[in-house]
ZAKOL-738274 format. One record per residue (C-alpha): chain; x, y, z; residue in three letters. Coordinates in steps of 0.5 Angstrom, whole numbers, plus 2048, in hexadecimal, padded with zeros to 3 digits. Layout:
<lumza cadena="A" x="X" y="Y" z="Z" residuo="ala"/>
...
# end
This chain:
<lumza cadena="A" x="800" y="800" z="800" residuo="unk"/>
<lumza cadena="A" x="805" y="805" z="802" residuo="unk"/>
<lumza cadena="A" x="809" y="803" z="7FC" residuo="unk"/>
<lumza cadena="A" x="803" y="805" z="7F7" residuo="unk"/>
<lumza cadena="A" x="803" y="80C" z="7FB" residuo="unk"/>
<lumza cadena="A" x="809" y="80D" z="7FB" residuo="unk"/>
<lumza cadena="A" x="809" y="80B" z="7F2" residuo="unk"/>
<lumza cadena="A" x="802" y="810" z="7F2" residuo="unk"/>
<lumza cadena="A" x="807" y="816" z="7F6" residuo="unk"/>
<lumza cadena="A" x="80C" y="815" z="7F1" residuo="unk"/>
<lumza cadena="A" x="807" y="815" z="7EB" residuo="unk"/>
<lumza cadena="A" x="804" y="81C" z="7ED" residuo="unk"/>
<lumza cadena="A" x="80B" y="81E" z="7EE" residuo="unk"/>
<lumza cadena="A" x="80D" y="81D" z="7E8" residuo="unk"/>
<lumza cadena="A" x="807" y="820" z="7E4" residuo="unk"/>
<lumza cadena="A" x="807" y="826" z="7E9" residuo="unk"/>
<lumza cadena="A" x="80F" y="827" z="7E7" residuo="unk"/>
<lumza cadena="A" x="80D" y="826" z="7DF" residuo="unk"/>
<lumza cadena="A" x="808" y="82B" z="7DF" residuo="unk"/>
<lumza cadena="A" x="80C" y="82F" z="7E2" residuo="unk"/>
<lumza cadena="A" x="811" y="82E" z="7DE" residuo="unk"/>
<lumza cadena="A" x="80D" y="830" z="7D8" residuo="unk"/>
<lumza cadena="A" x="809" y="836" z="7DB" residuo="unk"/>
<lumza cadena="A" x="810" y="838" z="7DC" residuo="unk"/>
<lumza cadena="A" x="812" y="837" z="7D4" residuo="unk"/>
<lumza cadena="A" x="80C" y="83B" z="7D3" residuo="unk"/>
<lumza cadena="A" x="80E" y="841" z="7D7" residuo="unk"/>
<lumza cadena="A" x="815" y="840" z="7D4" residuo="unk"/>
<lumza cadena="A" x="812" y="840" z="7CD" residuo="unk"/>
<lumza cadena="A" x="80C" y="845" z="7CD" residuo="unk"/>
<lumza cadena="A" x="812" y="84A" z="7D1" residuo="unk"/>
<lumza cadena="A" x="817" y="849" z="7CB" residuo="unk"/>
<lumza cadena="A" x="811" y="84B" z="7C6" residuo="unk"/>
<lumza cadena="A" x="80F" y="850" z="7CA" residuo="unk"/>
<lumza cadena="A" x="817" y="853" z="7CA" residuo="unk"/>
<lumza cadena="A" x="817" y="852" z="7C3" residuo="unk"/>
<lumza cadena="A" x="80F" y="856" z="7C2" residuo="unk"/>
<lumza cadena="A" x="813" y="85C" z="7C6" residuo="unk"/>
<lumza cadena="A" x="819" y="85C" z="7C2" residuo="unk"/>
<lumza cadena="A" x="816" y="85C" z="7BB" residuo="unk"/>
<lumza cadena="A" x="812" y="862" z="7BD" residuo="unk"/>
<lumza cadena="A" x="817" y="865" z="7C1" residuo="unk"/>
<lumza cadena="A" x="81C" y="864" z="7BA" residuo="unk"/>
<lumza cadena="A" x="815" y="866" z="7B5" residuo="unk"/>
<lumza cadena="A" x="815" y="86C" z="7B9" residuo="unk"/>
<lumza cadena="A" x="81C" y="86E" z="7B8" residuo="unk"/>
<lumza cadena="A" x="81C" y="86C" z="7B1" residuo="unk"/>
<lumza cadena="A" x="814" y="871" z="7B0" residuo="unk"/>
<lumza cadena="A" x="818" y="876" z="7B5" residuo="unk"/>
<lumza cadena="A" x="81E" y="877" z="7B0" residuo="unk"/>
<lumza cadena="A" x="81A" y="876" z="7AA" residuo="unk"/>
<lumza cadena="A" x="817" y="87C" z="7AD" residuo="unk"/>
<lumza cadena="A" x="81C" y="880" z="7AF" residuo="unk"/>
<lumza cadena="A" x="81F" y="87F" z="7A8" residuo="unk"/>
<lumza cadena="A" x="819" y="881" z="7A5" residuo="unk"/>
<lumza cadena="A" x="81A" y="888" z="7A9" residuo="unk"/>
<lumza cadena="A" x="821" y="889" z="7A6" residuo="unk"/>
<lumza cadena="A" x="81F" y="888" z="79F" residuo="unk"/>
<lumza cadena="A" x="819" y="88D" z="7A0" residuo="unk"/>
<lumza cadena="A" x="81E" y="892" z="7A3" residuo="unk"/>
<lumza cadena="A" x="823" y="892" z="79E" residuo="unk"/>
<lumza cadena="A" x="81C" y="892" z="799" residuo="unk"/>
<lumza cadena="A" x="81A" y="898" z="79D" residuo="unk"/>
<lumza cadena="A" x="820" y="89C" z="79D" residuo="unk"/>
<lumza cadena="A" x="822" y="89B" z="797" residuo="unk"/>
<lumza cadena="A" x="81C" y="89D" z="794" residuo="unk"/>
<lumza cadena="A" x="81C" y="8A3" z="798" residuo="unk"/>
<lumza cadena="A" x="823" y="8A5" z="795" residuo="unk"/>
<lumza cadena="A" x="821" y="8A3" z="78F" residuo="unk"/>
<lumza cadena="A" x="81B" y="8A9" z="790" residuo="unk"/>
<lumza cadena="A" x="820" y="8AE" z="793" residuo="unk"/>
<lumza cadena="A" x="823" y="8AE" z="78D" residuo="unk"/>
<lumza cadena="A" x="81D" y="8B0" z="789" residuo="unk"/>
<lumza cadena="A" x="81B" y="8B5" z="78D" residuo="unk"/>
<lumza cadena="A" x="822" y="8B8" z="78D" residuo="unk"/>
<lumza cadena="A" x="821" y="8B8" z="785" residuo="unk"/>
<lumza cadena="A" x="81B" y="8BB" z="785" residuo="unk"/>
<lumza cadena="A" x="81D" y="8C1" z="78A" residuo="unk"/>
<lumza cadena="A" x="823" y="8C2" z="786" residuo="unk"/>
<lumza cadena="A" x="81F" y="8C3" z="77F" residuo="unk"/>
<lumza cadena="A" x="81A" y="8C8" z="783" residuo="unk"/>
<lumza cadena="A" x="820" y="8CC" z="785" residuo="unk"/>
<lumza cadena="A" x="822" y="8CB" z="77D" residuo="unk"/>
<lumza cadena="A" x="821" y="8D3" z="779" residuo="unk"/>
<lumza cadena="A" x="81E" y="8D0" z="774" residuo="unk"/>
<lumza cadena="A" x="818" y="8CD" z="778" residuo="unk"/>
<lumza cadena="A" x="817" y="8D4" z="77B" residuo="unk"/>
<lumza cadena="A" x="817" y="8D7" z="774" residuo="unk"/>
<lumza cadena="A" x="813" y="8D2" z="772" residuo="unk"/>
<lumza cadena="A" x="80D" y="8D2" z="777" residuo="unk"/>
<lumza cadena="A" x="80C" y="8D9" z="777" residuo="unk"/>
<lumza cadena="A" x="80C" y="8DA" z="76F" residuo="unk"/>
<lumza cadena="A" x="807" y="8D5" z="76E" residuo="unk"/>
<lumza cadena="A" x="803" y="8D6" z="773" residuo="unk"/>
<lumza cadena="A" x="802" y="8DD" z="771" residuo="unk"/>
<lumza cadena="A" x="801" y="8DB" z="769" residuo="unk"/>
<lumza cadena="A" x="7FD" y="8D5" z="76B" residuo="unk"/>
<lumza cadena="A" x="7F8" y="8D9" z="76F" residuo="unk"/>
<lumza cadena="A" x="7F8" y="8E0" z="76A" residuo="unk"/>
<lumza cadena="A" x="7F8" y="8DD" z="764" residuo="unk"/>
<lumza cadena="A" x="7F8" y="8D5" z="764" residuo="unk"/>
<lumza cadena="A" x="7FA" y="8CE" z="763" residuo="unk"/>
<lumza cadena="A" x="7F8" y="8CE" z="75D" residuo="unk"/>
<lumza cadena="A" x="7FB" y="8D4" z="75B" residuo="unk"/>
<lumza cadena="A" x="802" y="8D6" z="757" residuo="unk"/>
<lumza cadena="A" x="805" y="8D9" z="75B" residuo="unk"/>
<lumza cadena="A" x="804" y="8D3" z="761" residuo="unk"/>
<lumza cadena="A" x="806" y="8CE" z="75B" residuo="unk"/>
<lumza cadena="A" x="80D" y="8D2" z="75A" residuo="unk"/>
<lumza cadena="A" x="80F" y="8D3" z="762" residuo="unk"/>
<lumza cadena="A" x="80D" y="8CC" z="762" residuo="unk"/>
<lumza cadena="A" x="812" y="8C9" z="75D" residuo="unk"/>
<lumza cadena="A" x="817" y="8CF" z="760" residuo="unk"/>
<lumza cadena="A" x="817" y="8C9" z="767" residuo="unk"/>
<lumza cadena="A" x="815" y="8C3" z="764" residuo="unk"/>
<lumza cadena="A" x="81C" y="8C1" z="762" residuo="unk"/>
<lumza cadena="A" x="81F" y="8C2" z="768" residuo="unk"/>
<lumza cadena="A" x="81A" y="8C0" z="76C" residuo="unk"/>
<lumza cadena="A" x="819" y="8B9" z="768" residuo="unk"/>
<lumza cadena="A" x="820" y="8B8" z="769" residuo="unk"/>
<lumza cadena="A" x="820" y="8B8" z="770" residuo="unk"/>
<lumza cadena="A" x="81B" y="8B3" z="771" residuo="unk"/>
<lumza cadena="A" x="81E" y="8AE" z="76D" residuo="unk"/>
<lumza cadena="A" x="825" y="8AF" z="76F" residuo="unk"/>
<lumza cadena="A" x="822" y="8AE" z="776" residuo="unk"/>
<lumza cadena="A" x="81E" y="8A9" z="775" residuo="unk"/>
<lumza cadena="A" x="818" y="8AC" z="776" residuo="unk"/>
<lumza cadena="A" x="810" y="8AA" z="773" residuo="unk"/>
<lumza cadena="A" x="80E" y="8B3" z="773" residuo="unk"/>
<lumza cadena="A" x="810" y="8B9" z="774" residuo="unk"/>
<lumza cadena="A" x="80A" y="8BE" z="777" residuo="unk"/>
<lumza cadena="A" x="80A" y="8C6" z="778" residuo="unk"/>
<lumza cadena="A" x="804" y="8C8" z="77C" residuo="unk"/>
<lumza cadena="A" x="802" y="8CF" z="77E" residuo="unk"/>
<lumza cadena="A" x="800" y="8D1" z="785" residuo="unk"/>
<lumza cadena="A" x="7F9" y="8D0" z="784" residuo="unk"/>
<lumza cadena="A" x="7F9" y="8CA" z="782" residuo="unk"/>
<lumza cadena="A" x="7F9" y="8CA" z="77B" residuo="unk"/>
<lumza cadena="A" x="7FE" y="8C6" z="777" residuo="unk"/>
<lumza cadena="A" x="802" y="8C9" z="771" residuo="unk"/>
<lumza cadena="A" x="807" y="8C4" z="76F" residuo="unk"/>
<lumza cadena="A" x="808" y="8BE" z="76E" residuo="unk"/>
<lumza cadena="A" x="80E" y="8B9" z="76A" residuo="unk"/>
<lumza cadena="A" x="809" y="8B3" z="769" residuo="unk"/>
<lumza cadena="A" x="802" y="8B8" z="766" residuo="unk"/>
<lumza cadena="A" x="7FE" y="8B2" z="769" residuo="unk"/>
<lumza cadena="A" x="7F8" y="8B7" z="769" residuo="unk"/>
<lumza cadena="A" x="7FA" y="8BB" z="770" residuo="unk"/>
<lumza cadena="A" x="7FB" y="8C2" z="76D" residuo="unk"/>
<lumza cadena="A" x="7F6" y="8C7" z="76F" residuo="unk"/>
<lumza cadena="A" x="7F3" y="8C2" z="774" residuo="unk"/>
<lumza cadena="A" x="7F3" y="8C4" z="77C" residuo="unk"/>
<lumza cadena="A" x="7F5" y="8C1" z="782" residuo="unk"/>
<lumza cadena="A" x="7F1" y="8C4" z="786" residuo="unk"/>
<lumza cadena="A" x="7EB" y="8C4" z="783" residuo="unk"/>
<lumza cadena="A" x="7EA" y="8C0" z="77C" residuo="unk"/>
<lumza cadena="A" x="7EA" y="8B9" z="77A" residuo="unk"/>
<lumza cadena="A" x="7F0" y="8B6" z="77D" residuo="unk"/>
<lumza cadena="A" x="7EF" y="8B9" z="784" residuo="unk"/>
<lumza cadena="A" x="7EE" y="8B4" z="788" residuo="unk"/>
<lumza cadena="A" x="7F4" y="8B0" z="786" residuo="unk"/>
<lumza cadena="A" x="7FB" y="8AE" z="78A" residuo="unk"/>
<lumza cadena="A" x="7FD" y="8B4" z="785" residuo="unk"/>
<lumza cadena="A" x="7F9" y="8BA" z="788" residuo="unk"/>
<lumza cadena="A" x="7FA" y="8B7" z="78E" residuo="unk"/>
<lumza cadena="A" x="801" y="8B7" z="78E" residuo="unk"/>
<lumza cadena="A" x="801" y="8BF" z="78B" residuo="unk"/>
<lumza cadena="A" x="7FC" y="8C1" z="790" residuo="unk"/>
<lumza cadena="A" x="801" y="8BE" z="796" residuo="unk"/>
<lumza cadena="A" x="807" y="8C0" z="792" residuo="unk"/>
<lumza cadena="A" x="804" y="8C7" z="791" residuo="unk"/>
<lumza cadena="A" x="802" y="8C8" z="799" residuo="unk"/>
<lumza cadena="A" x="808" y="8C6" z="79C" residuo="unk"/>
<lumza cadena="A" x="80D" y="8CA" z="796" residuo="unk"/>
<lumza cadena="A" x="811" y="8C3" z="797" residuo="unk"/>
<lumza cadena="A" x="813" y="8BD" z="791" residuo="unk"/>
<lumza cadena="A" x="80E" y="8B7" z="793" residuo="unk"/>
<lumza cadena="A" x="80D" y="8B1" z="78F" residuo="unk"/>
<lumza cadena="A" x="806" y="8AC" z="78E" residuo="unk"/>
<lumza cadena="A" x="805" y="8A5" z="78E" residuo="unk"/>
<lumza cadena="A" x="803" y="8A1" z="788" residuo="unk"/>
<lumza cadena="A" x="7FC" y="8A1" z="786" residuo="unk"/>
<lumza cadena="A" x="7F8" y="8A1" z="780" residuo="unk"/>
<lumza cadena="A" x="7F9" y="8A8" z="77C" residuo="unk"/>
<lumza cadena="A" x="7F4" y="8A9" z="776" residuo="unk"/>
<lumza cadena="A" x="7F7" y="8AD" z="771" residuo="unk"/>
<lumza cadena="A" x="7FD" y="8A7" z="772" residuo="unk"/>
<lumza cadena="A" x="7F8" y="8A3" z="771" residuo="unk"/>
<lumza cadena="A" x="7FC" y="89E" z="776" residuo="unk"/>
<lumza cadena="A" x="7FF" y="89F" z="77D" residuo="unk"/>
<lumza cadena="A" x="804" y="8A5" z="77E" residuo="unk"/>
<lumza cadena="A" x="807" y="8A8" z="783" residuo="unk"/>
<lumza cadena="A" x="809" y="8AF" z="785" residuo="unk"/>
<lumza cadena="A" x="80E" y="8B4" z="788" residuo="unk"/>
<lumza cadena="A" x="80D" y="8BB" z="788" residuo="unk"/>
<lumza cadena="A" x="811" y="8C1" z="78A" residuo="unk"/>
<lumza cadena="A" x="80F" y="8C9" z="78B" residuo="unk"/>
<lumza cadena="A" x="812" y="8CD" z="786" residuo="unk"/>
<lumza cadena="A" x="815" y="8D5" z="78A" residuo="unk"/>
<lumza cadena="A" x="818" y="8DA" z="788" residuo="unk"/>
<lumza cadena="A" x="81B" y="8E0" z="78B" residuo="unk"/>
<lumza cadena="A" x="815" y="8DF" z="790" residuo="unk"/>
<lumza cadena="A" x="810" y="8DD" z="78C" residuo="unk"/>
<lumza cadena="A" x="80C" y="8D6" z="78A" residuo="unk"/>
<lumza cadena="A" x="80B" y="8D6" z="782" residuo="unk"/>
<lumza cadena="A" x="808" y="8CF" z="784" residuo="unk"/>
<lumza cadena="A" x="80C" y="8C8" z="783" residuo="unk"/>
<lumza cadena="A" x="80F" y="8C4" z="780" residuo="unk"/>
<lumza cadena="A" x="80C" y="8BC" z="780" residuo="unk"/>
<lumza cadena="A" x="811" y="8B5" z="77E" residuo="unk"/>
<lumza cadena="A" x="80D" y="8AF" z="77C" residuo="unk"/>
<lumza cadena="A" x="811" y="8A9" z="77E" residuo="unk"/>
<lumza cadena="A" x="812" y="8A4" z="778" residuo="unk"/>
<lumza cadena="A" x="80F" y="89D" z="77B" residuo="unk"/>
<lumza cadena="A" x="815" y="899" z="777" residuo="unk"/>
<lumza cadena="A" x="81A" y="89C" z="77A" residuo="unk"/>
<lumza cadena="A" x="817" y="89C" z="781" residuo="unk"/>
<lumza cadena="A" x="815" y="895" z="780" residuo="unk"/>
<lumza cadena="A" x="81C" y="893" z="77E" residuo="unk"/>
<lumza cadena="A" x="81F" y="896" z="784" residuo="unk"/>
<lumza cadena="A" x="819" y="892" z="788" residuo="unk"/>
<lumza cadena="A" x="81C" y="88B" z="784" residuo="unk"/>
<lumza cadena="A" x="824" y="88D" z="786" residuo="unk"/>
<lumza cadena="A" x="822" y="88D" z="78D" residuo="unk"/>
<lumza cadena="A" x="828" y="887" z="790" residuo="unk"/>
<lumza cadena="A" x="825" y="883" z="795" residuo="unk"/>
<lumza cadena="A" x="81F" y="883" z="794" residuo="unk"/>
<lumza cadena="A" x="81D" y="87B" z="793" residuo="unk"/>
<lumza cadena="A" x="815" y="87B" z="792" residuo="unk"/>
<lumza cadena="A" x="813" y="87F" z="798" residuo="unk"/>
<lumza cadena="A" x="80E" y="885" z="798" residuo="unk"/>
<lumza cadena="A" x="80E" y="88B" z="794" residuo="unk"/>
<lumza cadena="A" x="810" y="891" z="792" residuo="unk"/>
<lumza cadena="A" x="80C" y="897" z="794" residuo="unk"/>
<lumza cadena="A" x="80C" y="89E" z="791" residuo="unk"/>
<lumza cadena="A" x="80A" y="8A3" z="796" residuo="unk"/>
<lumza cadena="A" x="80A" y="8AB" z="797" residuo="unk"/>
<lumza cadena="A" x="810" y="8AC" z="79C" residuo="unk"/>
# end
């Protein structure tokens, strides 16, 4: 009898210990998954962080090249307002546009006088056009003749366009500023803008208005180094 018992005590003995045993290798198991779920996050999360950072850096560099790259245009556009032949333009076609049309002679003649000069300079600066703008708005001159000339700003039927926008800001704060792309009709296609006021001895004859070439503009987006397929590039006022 104490035999039996003795072999029965054994058994569950054993059959504790072996439970045990696997309830620890269950543990054992289920700690090693765990530790390797947390260190898949932990590394995945790097990996994202980094990524991100990364992101960042490339977005910077985009921003600050772009940046420079409009500075360099608004400089362009100040110089040509300080130009004598702008501020001999402005006047003498806004007088003789106002007096006796653009339609007129003598407007013809004055235009021809700036028109080879004025074209020159947009296609040595890779310019789309070249506009001159009274003070009230009106535009007096352009390279490209896409139907602006005689049209105002203010009043007509381009008013409500990144362009006019641009001329009223420029016009308010007497600083060169540029616009955003956006769809400009006379183009028939996006455009963008800078606009410079034109002074002389004291006195505003108007501005004078850039319009970026989009090729060029695209050319310099696509030239960005680094850039992989992350985001885009926006062109906005500064």
């Amino acid at each position: 009898m104490n035999t039996l018992r003795t072999t029965q005590l054994v058994s569950w003995h054993r059959s504790i210990g072996a439970r045990l045993l696997l309830a620890l290798v269950g543990l054992l198991c289920l700690g090693l998954a765990w530790s390797g779920t947390v260190t898949y996050l932990q590394m995945a999360r790097q990996t994202e962080e980094e990524e991100l950072n990364h992101l960042v850096d490339i977005r910077g560099f985009k921003s600050a090249t772009m940046l420079a790259y409009i500075g360099e245009h608004l400089r362009d556009a100040r110089v040509l307002a300080r130009r004598e032949l702008v501020s001999q333009a402005l006047p003498e076609l806004s007088e003789v546009a106002a007096r006796k049309g653009i339609d007129s002679s003598d407007y013809r003649k004055l235009d021809a006088l700036y028109r080879a000069p004025l074209n020159e300079y947009i296609h040595t600066w890779h310019y789309n056009d070249l506009f001159l703008i009274n003070p009230q708005g009106r535009i007096i001159f352009t390279v490209k003749e896409e139907g602006e000339v005689g049209t105002n700003l203010l009043t007509g039927l381009y008013r409500g366009s990144n362009f006019a926008r641009l001329f009223r800001r420029s016009m308010d704060l007497l600083e060169a500023d540029n616009s955003s792309f956006e769809f400009y009709p006379p183009a028939r296609k996006v455009a963008a803008f800078i606009v410079a006021p034109v002074i002389a001895e004291g006195r505003l004859l108007g501005a004078v208005a850039l319009q970026f070439d989009p090729d060029a503009f695209g050319r310099v987006s696509n030239d960005l180094t680094g850039l992989g397929g992350t985001g885009e590039i926006m062109f906005g006022t500064q």
